[in-house]
mmCIF file of the N, C-alpha and C atoms, coordinates in Angstrom:
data_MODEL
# 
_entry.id   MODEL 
# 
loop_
_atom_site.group_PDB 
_atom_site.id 
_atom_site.type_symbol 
_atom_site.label_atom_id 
_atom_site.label_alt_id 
_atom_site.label_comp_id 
_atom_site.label_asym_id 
_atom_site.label_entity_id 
_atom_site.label_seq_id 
_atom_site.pdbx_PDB_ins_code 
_atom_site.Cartn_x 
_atom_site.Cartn_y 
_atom_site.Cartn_z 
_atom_site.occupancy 
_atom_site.B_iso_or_equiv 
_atom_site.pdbx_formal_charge 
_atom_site.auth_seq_id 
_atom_site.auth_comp_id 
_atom_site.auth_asym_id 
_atom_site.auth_atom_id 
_atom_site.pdbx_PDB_model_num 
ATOM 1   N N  . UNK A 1 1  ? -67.351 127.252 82.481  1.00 0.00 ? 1  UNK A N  1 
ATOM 2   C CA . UNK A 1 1  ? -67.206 127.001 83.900  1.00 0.00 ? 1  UNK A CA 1 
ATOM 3   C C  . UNK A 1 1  ? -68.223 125.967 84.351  1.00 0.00 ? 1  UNK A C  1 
ATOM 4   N N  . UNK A 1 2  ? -68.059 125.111 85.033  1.00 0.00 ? 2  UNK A N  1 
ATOM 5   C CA . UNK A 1 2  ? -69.109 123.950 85.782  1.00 0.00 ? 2  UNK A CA 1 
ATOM 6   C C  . UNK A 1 2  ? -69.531 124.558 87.219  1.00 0.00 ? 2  UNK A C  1 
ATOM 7   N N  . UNK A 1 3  ? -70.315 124.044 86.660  1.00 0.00 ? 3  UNK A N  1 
ATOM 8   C CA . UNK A 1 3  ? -71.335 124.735 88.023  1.00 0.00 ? 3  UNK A CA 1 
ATOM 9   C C  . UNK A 1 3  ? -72.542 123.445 88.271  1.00 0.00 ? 3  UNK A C  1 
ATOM 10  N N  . UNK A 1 4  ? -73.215 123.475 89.129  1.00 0.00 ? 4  UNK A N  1 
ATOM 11  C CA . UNK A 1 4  ? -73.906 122.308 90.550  1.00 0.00 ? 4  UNK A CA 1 
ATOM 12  C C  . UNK A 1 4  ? -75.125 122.834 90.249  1.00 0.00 ? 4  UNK A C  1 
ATOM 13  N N  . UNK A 1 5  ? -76.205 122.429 90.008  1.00 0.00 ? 5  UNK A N  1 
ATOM 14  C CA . UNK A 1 5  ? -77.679 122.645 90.384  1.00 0.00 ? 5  UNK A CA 1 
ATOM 15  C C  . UNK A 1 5  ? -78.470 121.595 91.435  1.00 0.00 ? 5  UNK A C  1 
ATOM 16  N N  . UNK A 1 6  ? -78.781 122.157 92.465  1.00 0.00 ? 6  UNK A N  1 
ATOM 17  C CA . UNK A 1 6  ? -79.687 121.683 93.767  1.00 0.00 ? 6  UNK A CA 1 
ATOM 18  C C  . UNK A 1 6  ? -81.111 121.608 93.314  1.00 0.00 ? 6  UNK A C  1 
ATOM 19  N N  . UNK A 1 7  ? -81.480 120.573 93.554  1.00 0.00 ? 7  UNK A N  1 
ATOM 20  C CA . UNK A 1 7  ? -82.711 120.448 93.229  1.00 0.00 ? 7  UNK A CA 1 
ATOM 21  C C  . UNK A 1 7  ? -83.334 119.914 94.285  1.00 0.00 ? 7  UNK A C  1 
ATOM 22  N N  . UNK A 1 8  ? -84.673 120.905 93.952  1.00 0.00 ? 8  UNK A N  1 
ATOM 23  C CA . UNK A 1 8  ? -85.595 120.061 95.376  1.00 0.00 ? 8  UNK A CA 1 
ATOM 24  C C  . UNK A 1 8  ? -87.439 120.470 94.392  1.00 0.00 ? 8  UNK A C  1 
ATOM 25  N N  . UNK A 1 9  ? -87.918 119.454 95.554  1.00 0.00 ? 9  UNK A N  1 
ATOM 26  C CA . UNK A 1 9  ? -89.773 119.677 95.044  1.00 0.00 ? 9  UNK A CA 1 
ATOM 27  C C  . UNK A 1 9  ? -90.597 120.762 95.685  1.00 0.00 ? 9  UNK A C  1 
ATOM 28  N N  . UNK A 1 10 ? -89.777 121.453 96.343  1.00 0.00 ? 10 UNK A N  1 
ATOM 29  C CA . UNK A 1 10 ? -90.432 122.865 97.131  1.00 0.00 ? 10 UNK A CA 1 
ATOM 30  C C  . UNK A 1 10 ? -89.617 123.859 97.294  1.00 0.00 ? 10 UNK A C  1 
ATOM 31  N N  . UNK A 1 11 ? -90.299 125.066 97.125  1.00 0.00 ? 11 UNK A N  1 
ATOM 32  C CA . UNK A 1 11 ? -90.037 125.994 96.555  1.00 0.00 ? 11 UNK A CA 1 
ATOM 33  C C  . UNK A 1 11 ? -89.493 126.573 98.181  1.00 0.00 ? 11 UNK A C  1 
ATOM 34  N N  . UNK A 1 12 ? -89.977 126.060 99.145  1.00 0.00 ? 12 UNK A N  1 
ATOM 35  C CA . UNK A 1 12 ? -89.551 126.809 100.649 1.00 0.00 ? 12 UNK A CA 1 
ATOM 36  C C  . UNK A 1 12 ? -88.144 126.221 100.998 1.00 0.00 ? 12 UNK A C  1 
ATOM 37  N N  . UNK A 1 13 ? -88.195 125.045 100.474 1.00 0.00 ? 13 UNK A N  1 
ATOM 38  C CA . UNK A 1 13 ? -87.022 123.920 101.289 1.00 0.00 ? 13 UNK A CA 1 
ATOM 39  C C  . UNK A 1 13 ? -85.565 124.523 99.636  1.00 0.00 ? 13 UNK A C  1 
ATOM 40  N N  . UNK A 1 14 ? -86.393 125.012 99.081  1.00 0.00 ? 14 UNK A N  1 
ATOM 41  C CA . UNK A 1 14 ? -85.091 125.171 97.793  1.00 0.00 ? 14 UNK A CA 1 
ATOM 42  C C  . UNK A 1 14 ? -84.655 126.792 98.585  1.00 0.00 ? 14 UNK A C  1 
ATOM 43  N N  . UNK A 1 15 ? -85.355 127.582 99.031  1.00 0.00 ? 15 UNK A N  1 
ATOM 44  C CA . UNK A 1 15 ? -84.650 128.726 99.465  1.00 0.00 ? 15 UNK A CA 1 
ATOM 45  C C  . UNK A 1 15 ? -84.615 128.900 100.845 1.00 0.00 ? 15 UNK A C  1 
ATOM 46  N N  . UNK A 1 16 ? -84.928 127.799 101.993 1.00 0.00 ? 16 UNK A N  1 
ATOM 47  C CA . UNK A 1 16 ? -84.044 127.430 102.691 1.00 0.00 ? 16 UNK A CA 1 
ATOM 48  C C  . UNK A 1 16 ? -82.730 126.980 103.096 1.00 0.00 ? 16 UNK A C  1 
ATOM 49  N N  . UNK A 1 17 ? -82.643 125.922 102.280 1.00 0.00 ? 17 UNK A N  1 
ATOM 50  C CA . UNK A 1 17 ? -81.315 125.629 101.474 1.00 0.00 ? 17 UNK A CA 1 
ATOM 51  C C  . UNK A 1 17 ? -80.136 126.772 101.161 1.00 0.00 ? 17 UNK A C  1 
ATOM 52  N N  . UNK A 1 18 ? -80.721 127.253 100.134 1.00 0.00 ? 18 UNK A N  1 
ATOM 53  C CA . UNK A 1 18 ? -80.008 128.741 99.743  1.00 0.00 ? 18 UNK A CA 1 
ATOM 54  C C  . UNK A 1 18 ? -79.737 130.029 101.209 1.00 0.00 ? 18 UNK A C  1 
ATOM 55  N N  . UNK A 1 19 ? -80.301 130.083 101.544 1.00 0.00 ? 19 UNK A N  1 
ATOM 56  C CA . UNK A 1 19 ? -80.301 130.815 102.650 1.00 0.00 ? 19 UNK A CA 1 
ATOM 57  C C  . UNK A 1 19 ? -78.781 130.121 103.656 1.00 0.00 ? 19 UNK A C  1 
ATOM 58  N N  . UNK A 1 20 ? -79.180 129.242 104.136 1.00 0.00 ? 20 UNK A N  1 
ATOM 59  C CA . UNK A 1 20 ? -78.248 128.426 105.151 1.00 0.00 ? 20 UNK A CA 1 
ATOM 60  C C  . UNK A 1 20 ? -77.088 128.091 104.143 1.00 0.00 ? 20 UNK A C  1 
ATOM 61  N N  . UNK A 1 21 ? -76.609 127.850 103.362 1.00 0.00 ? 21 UNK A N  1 
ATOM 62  C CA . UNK A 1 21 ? -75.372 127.679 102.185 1.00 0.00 ? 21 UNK A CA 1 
ATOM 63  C C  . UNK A 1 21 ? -74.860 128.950 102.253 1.00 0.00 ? 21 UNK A C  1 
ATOM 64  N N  . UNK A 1 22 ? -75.683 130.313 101.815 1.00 0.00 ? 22 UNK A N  1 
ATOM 65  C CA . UNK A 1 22 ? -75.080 131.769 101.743 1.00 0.00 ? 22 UNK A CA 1 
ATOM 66  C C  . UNK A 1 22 ? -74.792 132.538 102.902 1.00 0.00 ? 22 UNK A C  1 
ATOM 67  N N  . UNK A 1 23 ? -75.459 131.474 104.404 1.00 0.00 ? 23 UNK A N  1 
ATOM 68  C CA . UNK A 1 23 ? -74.828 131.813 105.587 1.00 0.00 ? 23 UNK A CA 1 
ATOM 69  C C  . UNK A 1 23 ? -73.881 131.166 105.994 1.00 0.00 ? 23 UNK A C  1 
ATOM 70  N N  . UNK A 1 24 ? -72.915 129.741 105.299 1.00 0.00 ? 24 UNK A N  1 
ATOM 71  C CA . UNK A 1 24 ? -71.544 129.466 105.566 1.00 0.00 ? 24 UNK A CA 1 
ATOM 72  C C  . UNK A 1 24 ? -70.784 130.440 104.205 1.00 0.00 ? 24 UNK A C  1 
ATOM 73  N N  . UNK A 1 25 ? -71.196 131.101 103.557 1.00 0.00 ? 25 UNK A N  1 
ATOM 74  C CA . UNK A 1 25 ? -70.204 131.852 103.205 1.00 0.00 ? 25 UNK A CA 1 
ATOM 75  C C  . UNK A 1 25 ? -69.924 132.038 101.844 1.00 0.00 ? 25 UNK A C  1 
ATOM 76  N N  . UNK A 1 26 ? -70.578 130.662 100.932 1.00 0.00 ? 26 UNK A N  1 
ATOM 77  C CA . UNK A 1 26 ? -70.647 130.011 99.487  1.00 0.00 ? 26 UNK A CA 1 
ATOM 78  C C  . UNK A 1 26 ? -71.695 131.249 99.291  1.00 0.00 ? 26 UNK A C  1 
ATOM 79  N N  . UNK A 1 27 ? -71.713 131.259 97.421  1.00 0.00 ? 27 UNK A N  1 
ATOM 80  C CA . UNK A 1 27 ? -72.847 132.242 96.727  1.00 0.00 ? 27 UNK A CA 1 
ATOM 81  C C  . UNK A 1 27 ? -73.382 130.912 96.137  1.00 0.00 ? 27 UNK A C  1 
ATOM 82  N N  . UNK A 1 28 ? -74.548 131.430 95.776  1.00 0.00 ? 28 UNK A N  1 
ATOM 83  C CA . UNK A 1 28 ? -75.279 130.448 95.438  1.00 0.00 ? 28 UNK A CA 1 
ATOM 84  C C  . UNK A 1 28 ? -76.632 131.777 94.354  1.00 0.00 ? 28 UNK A C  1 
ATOM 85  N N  . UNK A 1 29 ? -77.510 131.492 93.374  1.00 0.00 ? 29 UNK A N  1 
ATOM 86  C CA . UNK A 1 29 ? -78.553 131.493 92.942  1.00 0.00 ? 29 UNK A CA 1 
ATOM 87  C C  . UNK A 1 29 ? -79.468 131.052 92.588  1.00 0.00 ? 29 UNK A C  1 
ATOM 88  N N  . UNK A 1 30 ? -80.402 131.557 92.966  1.00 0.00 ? 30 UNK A N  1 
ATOM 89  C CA . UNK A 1 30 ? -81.599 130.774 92.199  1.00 0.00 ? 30 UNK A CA 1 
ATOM 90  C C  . UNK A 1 30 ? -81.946 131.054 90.524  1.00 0.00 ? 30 UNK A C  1 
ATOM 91  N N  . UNK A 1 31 ? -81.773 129.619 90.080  1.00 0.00 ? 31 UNK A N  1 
ATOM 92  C CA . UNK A 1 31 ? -81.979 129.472 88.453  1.00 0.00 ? 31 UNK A CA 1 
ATOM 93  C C  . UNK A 1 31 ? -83.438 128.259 88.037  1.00 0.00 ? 31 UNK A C  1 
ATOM 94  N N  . UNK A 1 32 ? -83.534 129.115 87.263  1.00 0.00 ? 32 UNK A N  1 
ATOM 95  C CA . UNK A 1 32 ? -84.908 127.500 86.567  1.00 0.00 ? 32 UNK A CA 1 
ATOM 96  C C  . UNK A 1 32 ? -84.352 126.266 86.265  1.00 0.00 ? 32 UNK A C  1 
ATOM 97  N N  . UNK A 1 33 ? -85.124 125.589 86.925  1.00 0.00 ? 33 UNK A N  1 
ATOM 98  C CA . UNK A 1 33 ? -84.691 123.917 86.982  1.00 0.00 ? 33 UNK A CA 1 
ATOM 99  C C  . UNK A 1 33 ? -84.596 123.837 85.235  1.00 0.00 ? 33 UNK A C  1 
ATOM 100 N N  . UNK A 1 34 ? -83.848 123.235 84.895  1.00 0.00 ? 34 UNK A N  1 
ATOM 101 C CA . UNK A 1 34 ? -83.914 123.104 83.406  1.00 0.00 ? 34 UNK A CA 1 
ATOM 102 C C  . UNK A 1 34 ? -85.101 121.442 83.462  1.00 0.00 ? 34 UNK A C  1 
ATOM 103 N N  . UNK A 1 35 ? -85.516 121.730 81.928  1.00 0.00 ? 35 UNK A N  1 
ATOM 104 C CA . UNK A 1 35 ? -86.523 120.619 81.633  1.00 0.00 ? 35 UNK A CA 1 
ATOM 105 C C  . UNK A 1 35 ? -86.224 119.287 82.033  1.00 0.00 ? 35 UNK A C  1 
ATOM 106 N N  . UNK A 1 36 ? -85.016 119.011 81.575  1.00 0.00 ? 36 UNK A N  1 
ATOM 107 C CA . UNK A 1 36 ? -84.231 117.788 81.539  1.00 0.00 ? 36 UNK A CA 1 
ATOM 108 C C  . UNK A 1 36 ? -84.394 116.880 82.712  1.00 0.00 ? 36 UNK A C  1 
ATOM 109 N N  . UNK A 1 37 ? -84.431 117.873 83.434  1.00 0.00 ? 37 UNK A N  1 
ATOM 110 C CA . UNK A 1 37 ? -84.213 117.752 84.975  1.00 0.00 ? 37 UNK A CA 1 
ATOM 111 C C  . UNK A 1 37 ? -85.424 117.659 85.436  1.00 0.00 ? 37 UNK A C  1 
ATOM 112 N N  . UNK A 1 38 ? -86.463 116.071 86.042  1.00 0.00 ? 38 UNK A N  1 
ATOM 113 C CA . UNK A 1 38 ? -87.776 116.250 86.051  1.00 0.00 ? 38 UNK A CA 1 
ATOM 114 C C  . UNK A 1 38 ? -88.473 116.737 87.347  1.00 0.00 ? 38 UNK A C  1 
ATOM 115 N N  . UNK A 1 39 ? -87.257 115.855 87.987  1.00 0.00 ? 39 UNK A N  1 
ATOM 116 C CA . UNK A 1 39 ? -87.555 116.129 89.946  1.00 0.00 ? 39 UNK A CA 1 
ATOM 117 C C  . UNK A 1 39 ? -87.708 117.706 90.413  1.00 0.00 ? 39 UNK A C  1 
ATOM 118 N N  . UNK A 1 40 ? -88.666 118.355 90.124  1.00 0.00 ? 40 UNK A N  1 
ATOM 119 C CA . UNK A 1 40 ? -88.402 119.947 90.640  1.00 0.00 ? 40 UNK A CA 1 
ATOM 120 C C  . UNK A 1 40 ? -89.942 120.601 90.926  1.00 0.00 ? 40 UNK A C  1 
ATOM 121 N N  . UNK A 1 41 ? -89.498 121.548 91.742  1.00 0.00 ? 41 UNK A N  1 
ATOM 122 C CA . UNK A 1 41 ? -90.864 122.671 91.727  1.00 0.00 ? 41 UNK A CA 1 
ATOM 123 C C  . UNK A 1 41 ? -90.440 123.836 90.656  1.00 0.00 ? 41 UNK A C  1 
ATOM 124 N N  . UNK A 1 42 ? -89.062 123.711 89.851  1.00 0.00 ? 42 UNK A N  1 
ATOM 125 C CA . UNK A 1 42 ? -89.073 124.948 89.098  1.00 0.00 ? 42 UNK A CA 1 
ATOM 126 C C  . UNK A 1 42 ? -88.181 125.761 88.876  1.00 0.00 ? 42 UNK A C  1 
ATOM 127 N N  . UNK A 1 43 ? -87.598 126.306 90.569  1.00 0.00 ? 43 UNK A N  1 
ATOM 128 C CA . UNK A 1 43 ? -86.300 126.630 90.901  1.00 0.00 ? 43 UNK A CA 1 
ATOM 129 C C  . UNK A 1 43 ? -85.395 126.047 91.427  1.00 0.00 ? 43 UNK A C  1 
ATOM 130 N N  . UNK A 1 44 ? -84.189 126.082 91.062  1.00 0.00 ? 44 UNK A N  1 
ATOM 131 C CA . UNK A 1 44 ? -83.425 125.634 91.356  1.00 0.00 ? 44 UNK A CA 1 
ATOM 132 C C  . UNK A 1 44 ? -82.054 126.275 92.345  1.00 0.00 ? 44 UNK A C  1 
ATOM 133 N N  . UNK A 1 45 ? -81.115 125.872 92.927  1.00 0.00 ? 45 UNK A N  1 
ATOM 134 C CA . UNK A 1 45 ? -80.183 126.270 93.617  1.00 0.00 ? 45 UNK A CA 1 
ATOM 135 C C  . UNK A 1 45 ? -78.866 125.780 92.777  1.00 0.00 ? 45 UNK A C  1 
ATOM 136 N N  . UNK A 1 46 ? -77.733 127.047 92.332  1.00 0.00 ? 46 UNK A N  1 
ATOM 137 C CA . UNK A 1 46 ? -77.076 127.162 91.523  1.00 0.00 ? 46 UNK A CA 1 
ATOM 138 C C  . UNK A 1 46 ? -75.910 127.435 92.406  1.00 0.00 ? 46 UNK A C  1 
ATOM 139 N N  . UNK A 1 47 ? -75.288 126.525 92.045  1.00 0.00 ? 47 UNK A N  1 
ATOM 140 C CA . UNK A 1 47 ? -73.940 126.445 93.346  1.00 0.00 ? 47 UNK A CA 1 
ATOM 141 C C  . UNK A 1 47 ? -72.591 125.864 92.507  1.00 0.00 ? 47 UNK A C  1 
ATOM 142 N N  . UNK A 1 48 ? -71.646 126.983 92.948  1.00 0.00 ? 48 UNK A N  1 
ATOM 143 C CA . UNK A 1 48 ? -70.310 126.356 92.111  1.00 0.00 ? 48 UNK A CA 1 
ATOM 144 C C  . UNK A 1 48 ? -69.501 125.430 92.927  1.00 0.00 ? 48 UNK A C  1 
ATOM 145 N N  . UNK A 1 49 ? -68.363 124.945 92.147  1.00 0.00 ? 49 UNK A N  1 
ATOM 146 C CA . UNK A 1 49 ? -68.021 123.426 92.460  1.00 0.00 ? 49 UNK A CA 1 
ATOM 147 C C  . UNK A 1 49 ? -67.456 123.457 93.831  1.00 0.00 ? 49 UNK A C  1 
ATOM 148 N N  . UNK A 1 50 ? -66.705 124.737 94.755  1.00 0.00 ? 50 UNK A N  1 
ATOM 149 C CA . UNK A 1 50 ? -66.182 124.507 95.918  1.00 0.00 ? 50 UNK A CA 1 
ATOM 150 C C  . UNK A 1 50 ? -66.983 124.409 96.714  1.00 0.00 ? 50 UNK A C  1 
ATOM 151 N N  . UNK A 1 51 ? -68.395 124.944 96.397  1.00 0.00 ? 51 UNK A N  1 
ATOM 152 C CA . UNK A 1 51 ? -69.240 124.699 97.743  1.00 0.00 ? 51 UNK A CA 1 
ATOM 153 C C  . UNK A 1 51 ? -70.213 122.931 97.631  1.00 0.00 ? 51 UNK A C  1 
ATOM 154 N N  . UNK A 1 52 ? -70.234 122.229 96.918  1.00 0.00 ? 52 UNK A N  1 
ATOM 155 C CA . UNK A 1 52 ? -70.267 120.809 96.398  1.00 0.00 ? 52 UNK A CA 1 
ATOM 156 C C  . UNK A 1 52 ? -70.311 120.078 98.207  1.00 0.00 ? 52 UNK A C  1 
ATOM 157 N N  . UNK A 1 53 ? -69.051 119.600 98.280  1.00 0.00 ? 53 UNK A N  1 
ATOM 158 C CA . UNK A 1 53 ? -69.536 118.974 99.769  1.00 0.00 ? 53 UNK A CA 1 
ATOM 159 C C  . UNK A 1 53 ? -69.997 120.139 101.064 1.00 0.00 ? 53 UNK A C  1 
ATOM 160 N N  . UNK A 1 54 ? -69.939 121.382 100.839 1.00 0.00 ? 54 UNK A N  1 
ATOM 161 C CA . UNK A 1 54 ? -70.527 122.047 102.054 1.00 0.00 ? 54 UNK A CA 1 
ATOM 162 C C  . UNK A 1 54 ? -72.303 121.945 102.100 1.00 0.00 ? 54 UNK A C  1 
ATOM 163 N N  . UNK A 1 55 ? -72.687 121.437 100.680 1.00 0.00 ? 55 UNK A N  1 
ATOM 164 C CA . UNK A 1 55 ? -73.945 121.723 100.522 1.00 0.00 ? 55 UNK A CA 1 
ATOM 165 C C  . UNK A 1 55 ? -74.176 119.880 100.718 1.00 0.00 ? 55 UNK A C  1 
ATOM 166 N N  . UNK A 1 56 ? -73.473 119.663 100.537 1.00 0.00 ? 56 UNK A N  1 
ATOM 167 C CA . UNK A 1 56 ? -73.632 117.628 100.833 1.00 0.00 ? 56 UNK A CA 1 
ATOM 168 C C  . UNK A 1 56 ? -73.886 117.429 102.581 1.00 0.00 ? 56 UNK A C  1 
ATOM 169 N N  . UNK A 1 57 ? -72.407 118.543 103.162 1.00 0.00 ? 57 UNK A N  1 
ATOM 170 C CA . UNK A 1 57 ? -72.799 118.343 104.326 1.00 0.00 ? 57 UNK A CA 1 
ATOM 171 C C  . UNK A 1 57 ? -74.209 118.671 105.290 1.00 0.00 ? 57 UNK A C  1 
ATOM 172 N N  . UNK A 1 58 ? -74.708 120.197 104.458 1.00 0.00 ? 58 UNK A N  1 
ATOM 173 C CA . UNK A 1 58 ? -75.842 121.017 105.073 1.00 0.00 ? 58 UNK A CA 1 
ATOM 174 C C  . UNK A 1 58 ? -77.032 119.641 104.534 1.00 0.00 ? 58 UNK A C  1 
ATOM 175 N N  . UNK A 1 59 ? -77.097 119.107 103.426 1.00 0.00 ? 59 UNK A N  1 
ATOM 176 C CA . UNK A 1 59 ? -78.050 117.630 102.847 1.00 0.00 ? 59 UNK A CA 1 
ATOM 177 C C  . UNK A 1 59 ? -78.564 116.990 104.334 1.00 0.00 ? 59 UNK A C  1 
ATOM 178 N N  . UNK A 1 60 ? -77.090 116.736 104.466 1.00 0.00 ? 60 UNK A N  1 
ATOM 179 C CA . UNK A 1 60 ? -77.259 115.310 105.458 1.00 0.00 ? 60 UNK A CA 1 
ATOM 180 C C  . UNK A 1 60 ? -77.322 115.350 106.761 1.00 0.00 ? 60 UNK A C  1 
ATOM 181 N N  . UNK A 1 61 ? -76.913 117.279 107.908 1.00 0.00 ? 61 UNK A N  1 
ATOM 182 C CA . UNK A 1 61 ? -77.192 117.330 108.638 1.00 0.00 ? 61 UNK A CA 1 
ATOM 183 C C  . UNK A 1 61 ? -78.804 117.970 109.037 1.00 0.00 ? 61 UNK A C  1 
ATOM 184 N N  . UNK A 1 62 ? -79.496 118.489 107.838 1.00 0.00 ? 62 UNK A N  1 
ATOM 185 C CA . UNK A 1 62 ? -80.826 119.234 107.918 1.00 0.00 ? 62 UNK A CA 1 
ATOM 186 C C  . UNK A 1 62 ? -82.114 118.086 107.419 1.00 0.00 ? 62 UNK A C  1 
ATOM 187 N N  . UNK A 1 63 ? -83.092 118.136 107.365 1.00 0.00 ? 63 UNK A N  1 
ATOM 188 C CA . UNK A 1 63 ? -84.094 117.546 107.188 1.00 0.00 ? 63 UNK A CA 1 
ATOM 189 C C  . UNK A 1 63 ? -84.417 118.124 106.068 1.00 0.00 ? 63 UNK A C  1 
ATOM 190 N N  . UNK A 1 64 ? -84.110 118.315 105.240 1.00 0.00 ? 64 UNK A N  1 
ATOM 191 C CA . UNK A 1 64 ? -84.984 118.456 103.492 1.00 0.00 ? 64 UNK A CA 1 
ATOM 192 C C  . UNK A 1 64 ? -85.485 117.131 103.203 1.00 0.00 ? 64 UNK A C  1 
ATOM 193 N N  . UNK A 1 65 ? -87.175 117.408 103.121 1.00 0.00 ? 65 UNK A N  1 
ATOM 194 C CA . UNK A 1 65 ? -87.652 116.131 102.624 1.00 0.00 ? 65 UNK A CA 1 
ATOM 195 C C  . UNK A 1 65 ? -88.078 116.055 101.013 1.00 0.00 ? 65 UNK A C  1 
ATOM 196 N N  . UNK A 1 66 ? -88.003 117.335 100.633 1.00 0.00 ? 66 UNK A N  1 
ATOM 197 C CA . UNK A 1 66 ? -88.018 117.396 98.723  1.00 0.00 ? 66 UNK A CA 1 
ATOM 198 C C  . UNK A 1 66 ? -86.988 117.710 98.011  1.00 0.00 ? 66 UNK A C  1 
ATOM 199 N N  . UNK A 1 67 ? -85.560 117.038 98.689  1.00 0.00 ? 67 UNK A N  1 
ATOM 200 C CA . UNK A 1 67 ? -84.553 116.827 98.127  1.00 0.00 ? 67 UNK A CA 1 
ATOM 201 C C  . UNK A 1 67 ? -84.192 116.241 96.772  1.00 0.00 ? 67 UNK A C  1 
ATOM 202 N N  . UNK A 1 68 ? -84.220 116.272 95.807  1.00 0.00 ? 68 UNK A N  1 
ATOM 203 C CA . UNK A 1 68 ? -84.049 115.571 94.730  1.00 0.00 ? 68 UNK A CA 1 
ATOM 204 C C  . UNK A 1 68 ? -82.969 115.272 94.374  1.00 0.00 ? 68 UNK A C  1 
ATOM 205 N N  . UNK A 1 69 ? -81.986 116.001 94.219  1.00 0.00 ? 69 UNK A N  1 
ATOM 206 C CA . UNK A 1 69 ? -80.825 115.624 94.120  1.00 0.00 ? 69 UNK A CA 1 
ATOM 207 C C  . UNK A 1 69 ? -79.644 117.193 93.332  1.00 0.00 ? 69 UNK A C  1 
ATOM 208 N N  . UNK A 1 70 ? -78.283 116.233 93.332  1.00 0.00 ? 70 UNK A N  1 
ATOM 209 C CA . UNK A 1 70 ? -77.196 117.133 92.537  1.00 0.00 ? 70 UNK A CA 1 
ATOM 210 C C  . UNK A 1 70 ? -77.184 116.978 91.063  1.00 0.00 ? 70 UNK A C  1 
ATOM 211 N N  . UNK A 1 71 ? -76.938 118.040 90.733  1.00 0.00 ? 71 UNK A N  1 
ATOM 212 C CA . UNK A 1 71 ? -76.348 118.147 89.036  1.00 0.00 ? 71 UNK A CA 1 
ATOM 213 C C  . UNK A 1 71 ? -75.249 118.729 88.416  1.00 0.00 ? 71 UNK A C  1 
ATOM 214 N N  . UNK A 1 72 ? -74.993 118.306 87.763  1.00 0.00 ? 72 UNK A N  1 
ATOM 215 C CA . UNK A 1 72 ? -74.080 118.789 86.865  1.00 0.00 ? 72 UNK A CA 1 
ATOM 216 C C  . UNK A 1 72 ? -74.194 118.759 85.120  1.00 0.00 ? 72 UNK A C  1 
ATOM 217 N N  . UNK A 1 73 ? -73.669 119.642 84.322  1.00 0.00 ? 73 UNK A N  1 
ATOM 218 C CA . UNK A 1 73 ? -74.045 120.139 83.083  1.00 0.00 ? 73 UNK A CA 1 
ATOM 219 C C  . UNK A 1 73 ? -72.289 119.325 82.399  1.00 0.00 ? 73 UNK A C  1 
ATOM 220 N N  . UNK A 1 74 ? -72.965 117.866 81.834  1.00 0.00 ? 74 UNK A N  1 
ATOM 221 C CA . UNK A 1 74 ? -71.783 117.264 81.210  1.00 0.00 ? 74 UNK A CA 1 
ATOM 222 C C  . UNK A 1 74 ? -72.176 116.933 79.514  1.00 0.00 ? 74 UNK A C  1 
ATOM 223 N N  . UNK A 1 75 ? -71.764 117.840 78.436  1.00 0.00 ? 75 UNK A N  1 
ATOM 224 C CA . UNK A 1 75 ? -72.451 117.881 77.553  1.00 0.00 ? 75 UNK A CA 1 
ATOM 225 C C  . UNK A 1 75 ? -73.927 118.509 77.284  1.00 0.00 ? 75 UNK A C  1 
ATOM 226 N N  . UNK A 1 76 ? -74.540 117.796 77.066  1.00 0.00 ? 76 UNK A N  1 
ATOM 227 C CA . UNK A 1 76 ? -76.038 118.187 76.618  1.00 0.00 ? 76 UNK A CA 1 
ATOM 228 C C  . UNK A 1 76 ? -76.509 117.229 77.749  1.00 0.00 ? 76 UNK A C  1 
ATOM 229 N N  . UNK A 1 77 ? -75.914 116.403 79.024  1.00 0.00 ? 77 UNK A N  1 
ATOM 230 C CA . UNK A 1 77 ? -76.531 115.938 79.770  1.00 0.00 ? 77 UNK A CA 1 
ATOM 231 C C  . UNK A 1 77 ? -76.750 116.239 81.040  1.00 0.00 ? 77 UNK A C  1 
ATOM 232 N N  . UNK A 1 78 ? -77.681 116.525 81.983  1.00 0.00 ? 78 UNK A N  1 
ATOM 233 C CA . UNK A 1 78 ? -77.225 116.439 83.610  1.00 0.00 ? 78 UNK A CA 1 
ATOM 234 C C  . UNK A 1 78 ? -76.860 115.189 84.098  1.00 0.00 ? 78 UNK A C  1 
ATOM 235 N N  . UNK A 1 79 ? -75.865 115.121 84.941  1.00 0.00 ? 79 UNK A N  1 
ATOM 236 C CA . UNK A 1 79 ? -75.599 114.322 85.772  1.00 0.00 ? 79 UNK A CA 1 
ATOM 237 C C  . UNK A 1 79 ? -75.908 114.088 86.875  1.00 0.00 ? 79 UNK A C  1 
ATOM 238 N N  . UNK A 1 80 ? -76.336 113.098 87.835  1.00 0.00 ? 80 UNK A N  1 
ATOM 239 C CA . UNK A 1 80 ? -76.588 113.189 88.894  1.00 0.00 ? 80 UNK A CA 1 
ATOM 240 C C  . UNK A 1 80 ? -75.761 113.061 89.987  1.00 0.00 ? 80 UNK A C  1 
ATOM 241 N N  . UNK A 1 81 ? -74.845 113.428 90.533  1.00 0.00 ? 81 UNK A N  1 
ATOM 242 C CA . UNK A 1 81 ? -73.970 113.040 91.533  1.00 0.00 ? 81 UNK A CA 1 
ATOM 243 C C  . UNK A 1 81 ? -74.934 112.387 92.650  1.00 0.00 ? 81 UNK A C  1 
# 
């Protein structure tokens, strides 16, 4: 199954995030940023593919300033959307 990892550089703004996503309705968890992945405080926000633009939209209407970015698990690589 494909699944989305949220990444951010703080640990408040990553379960802020999570919080406001699991209050439109999406599940979401918190998982360890994998290594690969350098931009992080650690944890990560684990979000499957339908909630993708709801969490694009919550991006671009909220102020996260340790946003790092989207992922995805393509092979042995992340991707960055």
């Amino acid at each position: 199954m494909t699944y989305f990892i949220v990444v951010f550089r703080s640990r408040s703004e990553t379960m802020k995030f999570a919080n406001i996503l699991n209050s439109y309705g999406f599940k979401s968890a918190f998982v360890s940023t994998p290594r690969k992945i350098s931009v992080s405080c650690g944890i990560s926000v684990k979000i499957e593919p339908k909630g993708v633009q709801v969490a694009k939209e919550i991006l671009k209407r909220r102020q996260f300033y340790t946003f790092g970015g989207i992922y995805y698990l393509k092979g042995e690589e992340y991707i960055k959307i």
